[in-house]
N, C-alpha and C positions, 0 to 999 in steps of 0.2 A: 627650408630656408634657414632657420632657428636649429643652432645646436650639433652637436657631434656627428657621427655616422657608426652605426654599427652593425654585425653582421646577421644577428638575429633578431628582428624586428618584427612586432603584428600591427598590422594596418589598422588602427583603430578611428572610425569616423563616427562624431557626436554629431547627430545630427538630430532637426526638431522634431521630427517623431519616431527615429528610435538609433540604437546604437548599431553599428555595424561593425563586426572585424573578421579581418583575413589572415590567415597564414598561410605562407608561402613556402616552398623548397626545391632548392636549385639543383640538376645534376647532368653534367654535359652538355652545358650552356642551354637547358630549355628548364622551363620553370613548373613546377607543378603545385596543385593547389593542396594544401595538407590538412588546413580545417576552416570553416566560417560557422558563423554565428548571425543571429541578428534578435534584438529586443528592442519590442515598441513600447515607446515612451510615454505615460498620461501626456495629456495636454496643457502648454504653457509650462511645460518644464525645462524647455529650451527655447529662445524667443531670438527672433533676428540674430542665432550665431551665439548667445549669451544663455548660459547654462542659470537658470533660474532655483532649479531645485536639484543640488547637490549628492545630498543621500540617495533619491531616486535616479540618478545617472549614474553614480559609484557602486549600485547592488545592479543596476543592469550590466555594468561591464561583467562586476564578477560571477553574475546568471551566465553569461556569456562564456568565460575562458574554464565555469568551473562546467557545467554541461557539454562544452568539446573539448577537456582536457588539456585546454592548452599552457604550458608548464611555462613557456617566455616570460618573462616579465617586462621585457624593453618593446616597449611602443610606437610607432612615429603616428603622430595626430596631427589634426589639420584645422584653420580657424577661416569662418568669412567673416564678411558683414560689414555693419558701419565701422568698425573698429579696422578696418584692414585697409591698406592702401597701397597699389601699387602703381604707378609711375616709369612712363620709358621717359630720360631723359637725352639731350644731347650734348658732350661738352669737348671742350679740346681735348686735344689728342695727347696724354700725360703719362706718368710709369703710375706704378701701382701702389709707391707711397706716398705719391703727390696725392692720387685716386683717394684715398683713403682719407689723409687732411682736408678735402675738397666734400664730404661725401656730406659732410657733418651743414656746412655752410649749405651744399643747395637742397638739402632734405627741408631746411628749414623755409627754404622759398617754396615748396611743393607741397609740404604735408601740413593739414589744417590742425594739427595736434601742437602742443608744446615736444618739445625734440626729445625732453627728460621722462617722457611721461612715455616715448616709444622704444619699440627693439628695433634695429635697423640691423638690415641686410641687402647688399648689394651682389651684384653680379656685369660683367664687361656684355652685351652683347654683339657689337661687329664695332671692332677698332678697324680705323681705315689711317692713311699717314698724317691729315689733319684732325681728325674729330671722332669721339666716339661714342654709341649708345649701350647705355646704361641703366639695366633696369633697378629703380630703387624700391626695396619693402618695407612695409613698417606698420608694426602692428601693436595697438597700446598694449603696454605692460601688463594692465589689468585683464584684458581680454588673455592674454597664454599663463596668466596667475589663476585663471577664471576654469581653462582647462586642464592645467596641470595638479591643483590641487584634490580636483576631483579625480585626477586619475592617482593622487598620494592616496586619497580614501581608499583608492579599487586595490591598493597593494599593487599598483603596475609603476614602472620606470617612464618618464617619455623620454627619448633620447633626441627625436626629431620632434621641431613643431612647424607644419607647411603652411603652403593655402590650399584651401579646397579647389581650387583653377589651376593648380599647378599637378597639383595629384591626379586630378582629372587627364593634364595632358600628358603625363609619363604612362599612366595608365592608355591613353591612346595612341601612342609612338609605340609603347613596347607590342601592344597586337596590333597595330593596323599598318607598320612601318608604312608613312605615305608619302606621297612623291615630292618632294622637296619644294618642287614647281609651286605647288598647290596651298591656296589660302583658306583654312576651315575655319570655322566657330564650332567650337567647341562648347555647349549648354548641360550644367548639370541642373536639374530645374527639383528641386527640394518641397520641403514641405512649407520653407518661410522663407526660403533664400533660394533666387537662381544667380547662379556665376557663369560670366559668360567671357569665353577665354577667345580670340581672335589669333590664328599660329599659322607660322608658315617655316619650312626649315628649320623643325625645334625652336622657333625663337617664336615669346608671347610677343604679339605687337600691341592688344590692346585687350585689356584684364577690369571687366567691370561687375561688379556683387548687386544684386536688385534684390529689394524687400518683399518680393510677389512669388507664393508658388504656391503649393498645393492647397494647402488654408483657404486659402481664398475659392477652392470649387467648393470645398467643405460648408465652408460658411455660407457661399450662396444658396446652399442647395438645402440651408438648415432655414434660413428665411425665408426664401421664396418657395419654398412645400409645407415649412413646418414640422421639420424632423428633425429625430436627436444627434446626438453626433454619428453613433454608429453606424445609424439606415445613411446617413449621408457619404459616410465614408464608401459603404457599400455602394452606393451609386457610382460616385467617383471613379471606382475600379473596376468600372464597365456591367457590374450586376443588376439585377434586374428589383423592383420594388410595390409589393401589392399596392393601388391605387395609384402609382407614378406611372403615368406613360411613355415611352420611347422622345416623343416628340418635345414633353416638356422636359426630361430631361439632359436633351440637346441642344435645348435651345438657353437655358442655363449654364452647363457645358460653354458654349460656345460664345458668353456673353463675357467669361472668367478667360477664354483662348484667347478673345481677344484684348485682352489687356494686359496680357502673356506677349503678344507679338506685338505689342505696340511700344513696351519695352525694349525688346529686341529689334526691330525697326530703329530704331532711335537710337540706340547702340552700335549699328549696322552704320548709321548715316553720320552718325560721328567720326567711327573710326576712318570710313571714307573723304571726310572732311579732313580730317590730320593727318593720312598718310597718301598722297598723291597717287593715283594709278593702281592702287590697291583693288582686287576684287574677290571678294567671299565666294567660293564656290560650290561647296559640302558643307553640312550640319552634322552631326552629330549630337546625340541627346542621349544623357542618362539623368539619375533620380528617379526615385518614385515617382512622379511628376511625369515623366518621360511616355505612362501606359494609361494616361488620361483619353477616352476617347474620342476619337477625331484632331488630335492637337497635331501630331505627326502629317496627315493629311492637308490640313490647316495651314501649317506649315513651307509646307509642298507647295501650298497654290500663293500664298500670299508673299513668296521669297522666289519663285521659279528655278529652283536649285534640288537637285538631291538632297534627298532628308533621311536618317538614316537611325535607328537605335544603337548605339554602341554598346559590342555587346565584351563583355571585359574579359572573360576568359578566351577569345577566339586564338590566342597563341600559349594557353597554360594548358597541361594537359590535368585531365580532372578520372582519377581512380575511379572504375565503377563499381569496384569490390567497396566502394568508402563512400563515393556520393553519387545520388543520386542526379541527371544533370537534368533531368526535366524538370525538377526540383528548382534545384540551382538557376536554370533558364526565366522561371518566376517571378527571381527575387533578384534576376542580374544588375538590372539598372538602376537598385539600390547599392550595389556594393561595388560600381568603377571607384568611388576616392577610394575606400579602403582597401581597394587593389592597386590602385597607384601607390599609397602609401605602404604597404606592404612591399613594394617593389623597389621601396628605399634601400632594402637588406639588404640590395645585390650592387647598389653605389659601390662605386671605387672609391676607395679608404682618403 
């Protein structure tokens, strides 16, 4: 949303518990994957979207590009959280320099920030002959000062700065091309942040960042057993744990899901409240978040819709003289943003 466009780009996503990036490369309109990386992050080095400990996210980048060789320096990076806001608005129907003097006046009716203190970006999304919707972004200054200085430390460029709900969704048009008819929610559910993007014909309808995700099994599962972080982590990711049983593990599990969907519910019932006759029909989930289990299942029964892991590479083709894709299948639902992001490279100028 923030910023230029350029043609070599690595998707680079900061996220709370580790760093992820992708390279991409285009040849006869199909896209291939040329390198990733990924480095976990200690803990509270990234907090709600907001990079806490600088040094240690600027030596993971460069763990990252110096280990897969990747020689780019131009980045495009992505920001959630409380600092992000985005906005469908509706307004008469005007040219695009009216648009523009206009954007300034109702940013300030919409966005709970001072106007000076944000970056704004706009976009038309269906002009009709009286009135037209408009999504507005805005993201404080400090929050893309927050990422970009850290990527001055790593020796990298950002040329792009997104959201992580919009990377997510280029990332699932570009493989899932879906049927235009159809209304998804789109969930990337993180380690401190889930974004939950509502799309239907390329167009976001409704773009909401929540403060709950993976943290929160972590943490239950460190109180309610009395383990440290690692054995917890382990649980989380479906592993098994001397003296923890299946049953109390699930039942912890499922105490954290549900306060996962009840978010999401709530989110669900809003957007149906402001956009009349609207109906979600597909999910889609990625993040680390995404391989918690029984959440997908969970899912399934408490929404009565298709639930589905997106999985990011299903239209990039992947070398297997170079990677490995079971590997890669692993770690996929950590790396949709920064395959969305990386997918900026192929923007038209």
């Amino acid at each position: 949303m923030f910023g230029s466009k350029a043609k070599e780009l690595v998707g680079l996503d900061i996220g709370s518990s580790s760093v992820k990036a992708v390279e991409l490369r285009s040849s006869k309109g199909a896209y291939e994957l040329a390198s990733y990386g990924l480095e976990s992050l200690p803990q509270d080095t990234v907090v709600d979207g907001a990079i806490m400990d600088a040094p240690s996210v600027a030596k993971a980048i460069s763990d990252i590009f110096d280990s897969q060789k990747i020689k780019t320096k131009n980045v495009a990076t992505s920001v959630s959280g409380h600092s992000v806001i985005v906005k469908r608005v509706t307004l008469p129907f005007m040219s695009e320099e009216e648009l523009y003097d206009r954007i300034q006046v109702e940013a300030g009716q919409h966005i709970p920030f001072d106007i000076a203190d944000v970056n704004l970006s706009y976009q038309v999304l269906e002009a009709l002959d009286t009135q037209m919707d408009v999504l507005l972004v805005a993201v404080k200054k400090d929050k893309i000062l927050n990422h970009t200085n850290v990527l001055a430390q790593a020796g990298r460029t950002p040329v792009v700065v997104d959201i992580d709900a919009f990377a997510l969704q280029n990332c699932f048009e570009v493989n899932y091309e879906p049927d235009p008819g159809q209304t998804i929610a789109l969930l990337n559910i993180g380690a401190g942040v889930m974004s939950i993007n509502i799309v239907r014909s390329q167009i976001p309808l409704f773009t909401r960042d929540v403060s709950v995700g993976g943290n929160q099994y972590t943490d239950a599962l460190q109180k309610e057993l009395d383990l440290n972080f690692d054995d917890a982590e382990k649980l989380k990711k479906g592993e098994t744990l001397s003296g923890v049983s299946e049953e109390q593990k699930a039942s912890i599990l499922r105490s954290v899901s549900d306060i996962l969907i009840l978010e999401i519910q709530k989110t669900f019932d809003f957007f149906r409240a402001t956009a009349s006759g609207e109906n979600i029909q597909r999910i889609y989930l990625a993040g680390g978040t995404a391989r918690v289990p029984g959440l997908v299942d969970l899912l399934r029964e408490e929404f009565a819709m298709p639930v589905e892991e997106l999985y990011p590479f299903r239209k990039i083709a992947i070398n297997p003289g170079k990677h490995n894709e079971d590997q890669l299948r692993e770690i996929a639902p950590r790396l949709a943003i920064s395959v969305g992001l990386a997918l900026r490279s192929f923007d038209a100028p």
